[in-house]
C-alpha positions in Angstrom: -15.4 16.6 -3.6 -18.7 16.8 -2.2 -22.1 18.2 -2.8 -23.3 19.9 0.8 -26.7 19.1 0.2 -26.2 15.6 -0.4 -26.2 13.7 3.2 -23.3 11.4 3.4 -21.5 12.5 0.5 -18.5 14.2 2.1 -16.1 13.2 4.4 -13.5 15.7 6.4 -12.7 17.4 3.4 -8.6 18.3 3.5 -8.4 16.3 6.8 -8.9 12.9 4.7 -11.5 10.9 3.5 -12.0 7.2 1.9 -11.3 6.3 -2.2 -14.3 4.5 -1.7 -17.0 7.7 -0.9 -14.6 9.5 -3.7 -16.1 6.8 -6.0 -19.0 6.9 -5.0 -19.6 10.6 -5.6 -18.0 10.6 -8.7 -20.6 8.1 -9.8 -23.5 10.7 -8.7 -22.1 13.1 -9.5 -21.6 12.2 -13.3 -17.6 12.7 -13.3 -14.7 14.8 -12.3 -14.0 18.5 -13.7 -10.2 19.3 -14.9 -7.8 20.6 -12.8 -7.6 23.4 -14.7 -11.7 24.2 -14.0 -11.2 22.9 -10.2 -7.7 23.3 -9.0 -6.9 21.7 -5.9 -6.8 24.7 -3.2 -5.3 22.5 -0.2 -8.3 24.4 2.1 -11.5 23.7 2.8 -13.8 26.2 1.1 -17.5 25.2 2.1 -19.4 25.2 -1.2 -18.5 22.9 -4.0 -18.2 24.4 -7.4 -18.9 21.7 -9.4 -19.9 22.4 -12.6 -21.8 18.9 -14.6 -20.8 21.1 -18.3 -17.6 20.9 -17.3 -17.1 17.0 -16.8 -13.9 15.7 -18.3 -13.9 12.2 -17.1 -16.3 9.7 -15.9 -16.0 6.5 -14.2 -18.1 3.5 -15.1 -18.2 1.4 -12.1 -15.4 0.5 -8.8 -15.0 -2.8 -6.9 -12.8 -3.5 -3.9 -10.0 -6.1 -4.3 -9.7 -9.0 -2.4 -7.1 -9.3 0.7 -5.6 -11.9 -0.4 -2.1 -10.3 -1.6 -1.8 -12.8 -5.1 -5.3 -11.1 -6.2 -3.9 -7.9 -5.8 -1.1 -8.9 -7.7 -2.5 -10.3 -10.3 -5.5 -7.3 -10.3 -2.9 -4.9 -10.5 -1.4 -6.6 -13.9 -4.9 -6.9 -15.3 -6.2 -3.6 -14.5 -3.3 -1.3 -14.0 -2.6 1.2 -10.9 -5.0 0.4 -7.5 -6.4 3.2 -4.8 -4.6 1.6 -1.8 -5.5 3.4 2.2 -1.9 2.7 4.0 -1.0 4.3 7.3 1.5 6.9 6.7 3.3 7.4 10.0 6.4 5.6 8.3 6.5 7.6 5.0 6.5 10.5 6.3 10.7 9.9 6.9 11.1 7.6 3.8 13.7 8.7 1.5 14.4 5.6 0.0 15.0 1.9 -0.4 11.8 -0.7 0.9 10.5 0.6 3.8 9.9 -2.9 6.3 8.8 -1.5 9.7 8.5 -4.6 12.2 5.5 -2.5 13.8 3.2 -0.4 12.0 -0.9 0.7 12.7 -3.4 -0.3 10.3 -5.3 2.8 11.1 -5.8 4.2 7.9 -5.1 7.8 7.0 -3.5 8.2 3.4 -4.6 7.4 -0.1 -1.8 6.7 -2.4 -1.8 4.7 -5.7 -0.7 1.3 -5.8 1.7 1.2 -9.2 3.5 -2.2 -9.0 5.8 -4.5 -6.9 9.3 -6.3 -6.8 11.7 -8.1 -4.8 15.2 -7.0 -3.4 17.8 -8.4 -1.5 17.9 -7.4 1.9 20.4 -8.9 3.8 23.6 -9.7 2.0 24.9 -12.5 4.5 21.7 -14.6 3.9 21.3 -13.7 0.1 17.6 -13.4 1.0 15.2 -12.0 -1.5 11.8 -9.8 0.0 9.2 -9.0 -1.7 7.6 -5.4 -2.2 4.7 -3.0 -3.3 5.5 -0.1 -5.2 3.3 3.2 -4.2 3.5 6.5 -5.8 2.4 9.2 -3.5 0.9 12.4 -3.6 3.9 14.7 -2.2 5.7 15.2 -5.3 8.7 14.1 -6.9 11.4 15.7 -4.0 9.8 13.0 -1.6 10.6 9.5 -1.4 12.2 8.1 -4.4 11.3 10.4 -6.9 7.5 9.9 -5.8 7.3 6.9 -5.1 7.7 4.7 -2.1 8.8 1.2 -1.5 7.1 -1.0 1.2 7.2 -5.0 2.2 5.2 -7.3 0.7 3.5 -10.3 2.5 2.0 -9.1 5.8 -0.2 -6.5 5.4 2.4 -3.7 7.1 0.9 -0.4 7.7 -2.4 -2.0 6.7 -1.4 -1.2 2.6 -3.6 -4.6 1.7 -6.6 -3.8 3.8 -9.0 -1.0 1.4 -7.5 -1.6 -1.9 -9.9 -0.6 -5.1 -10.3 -0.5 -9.0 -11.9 1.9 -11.1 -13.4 1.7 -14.4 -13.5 5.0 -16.2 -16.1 5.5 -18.7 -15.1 8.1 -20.8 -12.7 11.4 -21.1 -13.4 14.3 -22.9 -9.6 15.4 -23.0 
């Protein structure tokens, strides 16, 4: 997603890049072309193939959310899913449950979508409730729990509160 000739618009291409510079060229770029026009090739090709007669959605404006794990809460009711960063190391071995590593990087390296969040007991001696985001992933629906993935609430583990953002979408053609 990237215009070459636009300095500062890409970022490393299929070896990751921020939500936030998405946005940002989307906004410049006047939208986003289908799937269908622009499937997703999982290599870098060079050239983008962007076509502006082609746009099928556009997006009106993006804001980051607060840290502050209540606002994101309560931004995720009022606005639906989020763009979170997270660090992945731990998901890539998740099949299930809430993931609550003790120690986990806040190096981010994996965009995922922020869909929701619950709490489940833990440990059945203490009949201790803990409190959890739910994130659906981009690896399909063989990984993790059918998609989605499962991961403590309250302290900013694997950095999942630290780059969270909205978008408003302006229009869709389909």
């Amino acid at each position: 997603m990237c215009d070459p000739e636009e300095k500062g618009s890409c970022d490393s291409g299929c070896n990751g890049g921020l939500m936030n510079s998405a946005f940002e060229y989307t906004l410049k770029a006047g939208g986003l072309m289908p799937e269908e026009d622009y499937p997703y090739s999982g290599s870098d090709h060079g050239a983008c193939k962007f076509d502006k007669n082609k746009v099928a959605a556009k997006v009106a404006n993006f804001s980051v959310v607060s840290l502050d794990e209540d606002q994101i809460a309560a931004n995720l009711v009022k606005n639906g899913p989020l763009a979170v960063a997270i660090n992945a190391v731990f998901m890539q071995t998740y099949i299930g449950g809430v993931s609550c590593p003790y120690i986990c990087s806040k190096h981010l390296d994996h965009g995922v979508l922020l869909v929701g969040y619950g709490s489940a007991g833990y440990a059945p001696i203490r009949m201790k409730e803990k409190p959890y985001w739910i994130i659906k992933n981009s690896w399909g629906e063989k990984w993790g729990e059918k998609g989605y993935y499962k991961i403590c609430r309250g302290r900013n583990i694997c950095g999942v509160d630290s780059m969270v953002s909205t978008v408003a979408a302006a229009s869709t053609s389909q």
